[in-house]
C-alpha positions as CSV (number, residue, x, y, z in Angstrom):
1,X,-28.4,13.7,-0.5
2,X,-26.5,16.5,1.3
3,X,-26.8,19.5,-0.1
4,X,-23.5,21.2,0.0
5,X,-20.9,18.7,-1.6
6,X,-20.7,18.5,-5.6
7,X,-21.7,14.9,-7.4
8,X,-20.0,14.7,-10.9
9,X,-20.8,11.7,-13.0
10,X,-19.7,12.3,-15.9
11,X,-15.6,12.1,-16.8
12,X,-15.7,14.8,-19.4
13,X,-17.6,17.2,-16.6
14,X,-15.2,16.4,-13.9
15,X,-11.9,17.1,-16.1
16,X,-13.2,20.6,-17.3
17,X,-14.2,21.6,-13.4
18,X,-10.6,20.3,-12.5
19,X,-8.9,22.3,-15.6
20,X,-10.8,25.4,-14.6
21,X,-9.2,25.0,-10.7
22,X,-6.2,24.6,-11.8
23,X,-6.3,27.8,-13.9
24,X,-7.3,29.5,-10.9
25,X,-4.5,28.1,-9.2
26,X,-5.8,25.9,-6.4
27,X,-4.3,22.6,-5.7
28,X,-6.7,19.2,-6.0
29,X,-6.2,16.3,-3.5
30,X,-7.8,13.1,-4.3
31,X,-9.1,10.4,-2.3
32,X,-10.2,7.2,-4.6
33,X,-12.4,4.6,-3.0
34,X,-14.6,1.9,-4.4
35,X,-17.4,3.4,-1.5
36,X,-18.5,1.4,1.8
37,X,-16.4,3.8,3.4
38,X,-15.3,3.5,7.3
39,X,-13.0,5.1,9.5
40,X,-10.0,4.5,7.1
41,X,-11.2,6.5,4.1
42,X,-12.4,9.0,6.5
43,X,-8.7,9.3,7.9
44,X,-7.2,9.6,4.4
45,X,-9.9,13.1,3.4
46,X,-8.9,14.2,7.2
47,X,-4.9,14.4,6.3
48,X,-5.6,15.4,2.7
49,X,-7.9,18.3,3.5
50,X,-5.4,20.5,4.6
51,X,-2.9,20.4,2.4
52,X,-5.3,21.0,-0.6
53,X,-7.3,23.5,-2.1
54,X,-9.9,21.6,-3.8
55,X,-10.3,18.0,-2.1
56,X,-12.0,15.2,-4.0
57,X,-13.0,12.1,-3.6
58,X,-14.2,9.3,-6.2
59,X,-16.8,6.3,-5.2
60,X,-16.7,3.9,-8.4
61,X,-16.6,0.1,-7.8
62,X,-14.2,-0.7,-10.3
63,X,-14.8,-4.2,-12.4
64,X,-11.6,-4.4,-13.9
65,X,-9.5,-5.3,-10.8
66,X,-12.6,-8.0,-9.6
67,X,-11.6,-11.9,-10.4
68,X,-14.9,-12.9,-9.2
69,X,-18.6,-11.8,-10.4
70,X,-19.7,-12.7,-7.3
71,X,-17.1,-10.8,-5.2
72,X,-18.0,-8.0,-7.5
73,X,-21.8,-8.3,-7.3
74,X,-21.8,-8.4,-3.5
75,X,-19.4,-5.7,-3.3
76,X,-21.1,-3.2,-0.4
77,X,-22.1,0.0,-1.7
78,X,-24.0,2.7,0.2
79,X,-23.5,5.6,-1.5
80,X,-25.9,8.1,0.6
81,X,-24.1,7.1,3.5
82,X,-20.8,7.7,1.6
83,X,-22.0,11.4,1.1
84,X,-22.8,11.9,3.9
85,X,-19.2,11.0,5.5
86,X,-17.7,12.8,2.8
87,X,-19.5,16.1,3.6
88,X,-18.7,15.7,7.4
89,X,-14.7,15.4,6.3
90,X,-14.8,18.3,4.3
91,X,-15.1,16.6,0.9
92,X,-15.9,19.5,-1.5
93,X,-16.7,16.7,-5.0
94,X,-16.9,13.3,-5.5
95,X,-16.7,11.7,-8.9
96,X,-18.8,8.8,-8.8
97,X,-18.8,7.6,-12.8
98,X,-20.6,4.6,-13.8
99,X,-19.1,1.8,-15.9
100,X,-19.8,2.9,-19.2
101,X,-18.5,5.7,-18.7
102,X,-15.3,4.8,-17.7
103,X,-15.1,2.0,-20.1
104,X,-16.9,3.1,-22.8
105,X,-18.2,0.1,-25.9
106,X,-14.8,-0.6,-27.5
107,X,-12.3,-0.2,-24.5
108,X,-9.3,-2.3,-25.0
109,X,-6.2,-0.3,-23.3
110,X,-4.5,-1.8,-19.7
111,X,-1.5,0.1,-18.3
112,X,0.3,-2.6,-16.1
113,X,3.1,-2.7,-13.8
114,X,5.9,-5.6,-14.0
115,X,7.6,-7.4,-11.6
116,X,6.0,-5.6,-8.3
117,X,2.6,-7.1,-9.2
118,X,3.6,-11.0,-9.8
119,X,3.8,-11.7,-6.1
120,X,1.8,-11.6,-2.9
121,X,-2.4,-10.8,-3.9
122,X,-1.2,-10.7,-7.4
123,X,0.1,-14.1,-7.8
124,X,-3.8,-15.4,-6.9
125,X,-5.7,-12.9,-8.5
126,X,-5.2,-12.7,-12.3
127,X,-5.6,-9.3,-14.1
128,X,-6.0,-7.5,-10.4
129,X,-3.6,-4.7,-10.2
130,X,-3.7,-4.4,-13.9
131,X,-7.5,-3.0,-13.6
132,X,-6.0,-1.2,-10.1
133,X,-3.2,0.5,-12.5
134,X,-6.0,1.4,-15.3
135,X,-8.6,2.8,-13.4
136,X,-6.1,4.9,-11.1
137,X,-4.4,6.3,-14.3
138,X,-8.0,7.2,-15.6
139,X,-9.1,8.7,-12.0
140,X,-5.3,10.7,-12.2
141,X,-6.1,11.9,-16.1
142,X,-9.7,12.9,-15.2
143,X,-9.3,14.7,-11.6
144,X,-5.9,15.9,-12.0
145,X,-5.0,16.0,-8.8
146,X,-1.7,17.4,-7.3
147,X,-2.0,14.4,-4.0
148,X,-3.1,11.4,-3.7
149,X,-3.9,9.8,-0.3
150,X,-4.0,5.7,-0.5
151,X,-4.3,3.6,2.8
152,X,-1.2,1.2,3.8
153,X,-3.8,-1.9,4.6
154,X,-3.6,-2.2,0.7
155,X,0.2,-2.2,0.6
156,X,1.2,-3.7,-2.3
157,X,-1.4,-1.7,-4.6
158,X,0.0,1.4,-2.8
159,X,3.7,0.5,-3.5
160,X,2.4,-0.8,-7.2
161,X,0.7,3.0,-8.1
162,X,3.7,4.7,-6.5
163,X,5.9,2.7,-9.1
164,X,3.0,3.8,-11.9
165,X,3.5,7.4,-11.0
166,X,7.6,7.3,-10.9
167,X,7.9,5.4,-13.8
168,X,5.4,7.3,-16.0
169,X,7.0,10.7,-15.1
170,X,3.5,11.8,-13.5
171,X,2.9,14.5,-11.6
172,X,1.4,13.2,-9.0
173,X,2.0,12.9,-5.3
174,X,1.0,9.6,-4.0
175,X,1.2,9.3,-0.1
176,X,0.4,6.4,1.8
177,X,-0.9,6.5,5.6
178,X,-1.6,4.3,8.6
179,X,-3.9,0.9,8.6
180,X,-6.8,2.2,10.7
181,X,-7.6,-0.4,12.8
182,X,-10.8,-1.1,15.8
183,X,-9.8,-1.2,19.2
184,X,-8.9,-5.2,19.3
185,X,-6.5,-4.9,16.1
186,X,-8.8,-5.9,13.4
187,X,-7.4,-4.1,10.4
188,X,-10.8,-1.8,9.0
189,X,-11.9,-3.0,5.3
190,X,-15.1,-2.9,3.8
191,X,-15.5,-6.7,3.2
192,X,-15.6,-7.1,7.0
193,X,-19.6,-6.4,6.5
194,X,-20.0,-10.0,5.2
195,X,-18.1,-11.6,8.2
196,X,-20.5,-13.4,10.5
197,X,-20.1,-12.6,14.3
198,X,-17.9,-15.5,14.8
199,X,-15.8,-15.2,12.3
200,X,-15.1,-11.6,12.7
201,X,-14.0,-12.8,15.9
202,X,-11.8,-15.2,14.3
203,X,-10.5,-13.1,11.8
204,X,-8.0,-11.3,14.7
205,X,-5.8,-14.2,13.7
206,X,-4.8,-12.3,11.2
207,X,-3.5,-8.8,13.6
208,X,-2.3,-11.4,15.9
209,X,-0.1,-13.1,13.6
210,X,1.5,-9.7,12.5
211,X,2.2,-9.0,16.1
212,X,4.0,-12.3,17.2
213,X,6.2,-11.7,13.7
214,X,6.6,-7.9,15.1
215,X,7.6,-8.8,18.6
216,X,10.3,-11.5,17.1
217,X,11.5,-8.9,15.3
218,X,11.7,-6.3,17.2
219,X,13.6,-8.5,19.5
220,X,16.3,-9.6,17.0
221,X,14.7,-12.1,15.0
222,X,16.0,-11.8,11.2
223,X,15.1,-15.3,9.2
224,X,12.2,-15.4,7.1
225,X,11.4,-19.1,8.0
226,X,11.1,-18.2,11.4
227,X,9.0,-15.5,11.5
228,X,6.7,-16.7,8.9
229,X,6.3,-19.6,10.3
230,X,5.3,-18.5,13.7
231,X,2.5,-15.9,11.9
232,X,1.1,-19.5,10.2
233,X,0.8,-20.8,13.4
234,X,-1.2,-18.8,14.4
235,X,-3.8,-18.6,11.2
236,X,-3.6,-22.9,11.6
237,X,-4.9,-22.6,14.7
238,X,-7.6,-20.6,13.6
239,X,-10.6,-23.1,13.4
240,X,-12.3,-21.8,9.8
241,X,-9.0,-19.7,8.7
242,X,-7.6,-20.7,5.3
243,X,-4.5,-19.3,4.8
244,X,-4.1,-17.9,1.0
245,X,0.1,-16.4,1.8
246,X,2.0,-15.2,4.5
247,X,5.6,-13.2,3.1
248,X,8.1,-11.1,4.3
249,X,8.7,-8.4,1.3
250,X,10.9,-5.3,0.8
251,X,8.9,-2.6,2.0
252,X,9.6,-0.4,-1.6
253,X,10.5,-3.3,-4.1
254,X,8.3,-5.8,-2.5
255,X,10.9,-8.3,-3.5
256,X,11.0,-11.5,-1.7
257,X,13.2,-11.6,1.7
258,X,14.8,-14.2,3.1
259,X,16.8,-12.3,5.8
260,X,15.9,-8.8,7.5
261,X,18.4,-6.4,6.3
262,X,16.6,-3.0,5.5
263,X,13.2,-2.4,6.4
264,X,11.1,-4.6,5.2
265,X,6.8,-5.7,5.8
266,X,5.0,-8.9,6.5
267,X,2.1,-9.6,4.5
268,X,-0.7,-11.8,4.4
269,X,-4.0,-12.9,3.1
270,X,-6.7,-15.2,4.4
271,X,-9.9,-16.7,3.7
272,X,-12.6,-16.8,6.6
273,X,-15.7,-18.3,4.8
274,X,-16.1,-16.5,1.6
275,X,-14.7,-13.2,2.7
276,X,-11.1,-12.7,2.0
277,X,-9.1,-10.6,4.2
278,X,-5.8,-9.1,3.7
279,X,-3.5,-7.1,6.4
280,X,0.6,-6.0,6.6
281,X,2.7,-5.0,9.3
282,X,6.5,-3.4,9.0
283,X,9.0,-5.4,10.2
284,X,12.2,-2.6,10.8
């Protein structure tokens, strides 16, 4: 384990070492992750650390927002490794709780977000952003952090915890940056460990059918039907590629589009074996 970055566990622990900060007037950035972490997480402590103080960031694999015990069991976690990169990226804590703490024997209270969370990854996975929402308003209560850095390859549960925040008069700032991607386009995720070789290959359909939609775009093309039609293409001719949605959404509602008339982002989900992979592009 490295030897010069704080581990707190326990939820009680953390909140005291955050109220004593604050006293001393330093500002706390927070970087929540559910571990695995790659180049994306590692961009999101590298634009935080700056503006912060204190920066933190949590590792806790949350079961709440999991629809599948399997997806949940075989969820990657490598948390030496994770240390490691947190160190290297200036990370001065990470709260890594375990379940029971967090949802201690007799939890029963959900904080949930209306309309934002019926569509896109939330039509097909029941009780998702709920447990998103719950555990981020837990990870806010407990670190009480000043910023909070999310990545924009998880769109909608960015837009969906900016809503939280706005709604519930929370002072929090919750900034969203960049999909990091690898050289060839392939949006960066931690499920991409349990893509095989060929279908990490094939799962650029997914970056190529954001692009095509972009270039239409870009080049006039307002109507919903065309451009999502051209991104399925695409995924169809993808030999393996089930295609779970592709949608054009308003880039703050994330209401349904069926014309480009503000800025607005294309999003999509698909199945490559048993690993599901989701990407978004802005369509301006």
């Amino acid at each position: 384990m490295p030897n010069n970055i704080l581990v707190i566990n326990s939820p009680l622990e953390m909140r005291a070492y955050s109220l004593k900060a604050r006293q001393e007037g330093k500002r706390i950035g927070l970087v929540p992750t559910m571990g695995a972490l790659h180049a994306g997480h590692l961009s999101l402590m590298d634009y935080a650390r700056p503006q912060c103080d204190l920066l933190a960031a949590s590792i806790f694999v949350n079961p709440l927002q999991f629809d599948r015990e399997d997806d949940l069991a075989g969820y990657p976690r490598t948390f030496e490794r994770d240390l490691e990169l947190c160190e290297a990226h200036g990370v001065d804590l990470v709260f890594a709780p375990n379940p029971e703490n967090m949802y201690p024997e007799g939890f029963q209270t959900s904080v949930s977000v209306g309309e934002m969370t019926k569509g896109l990854c939330g039509a097909g996975r029941d009780g998702h952003f709920q447990g998103v929402t719950t555990v981020v308003m837990k990870l806010f209560n407990t670190v009480l952090c000043d910023l909070a850095v999310f990545g924009e390859k998880d769109y909608q549960q960015l837009r969906v915890i900016q809503r939280m925040v706005r709604d519930l008069d929370m002072l929090v700032e919750v900034v969203g940056r960049p999909t990091v991607r690898e050289e060839d386009g392939l949006a960066l995720s931690s499920r991409n460990k349990h893509l095989s070789p060929e279908e990490r290959d094939k799962a650029l359909c997914l970056s190529r059918a954001l692009k095509k939609a972009r270039s239409l775009a870009d080049a006039g093309e307002t109507s919903r039907s065309r451009l999502v039609a051209e991104a399925e293409e695409i995924i169809r001719g993808t030999d393996g590629a089930k295609m779970e949605y592709v949608e054009i959404v308003d880039s703050q509602s994330l209401a349904p589009m069926q014309k480009i008339t503000k800025p607005a982002r294309m999003c999509l989900a698909v199945w490559l074996g048993d690993t599901r992979l989701i990407d978004n592009a802005p369509l301006n």
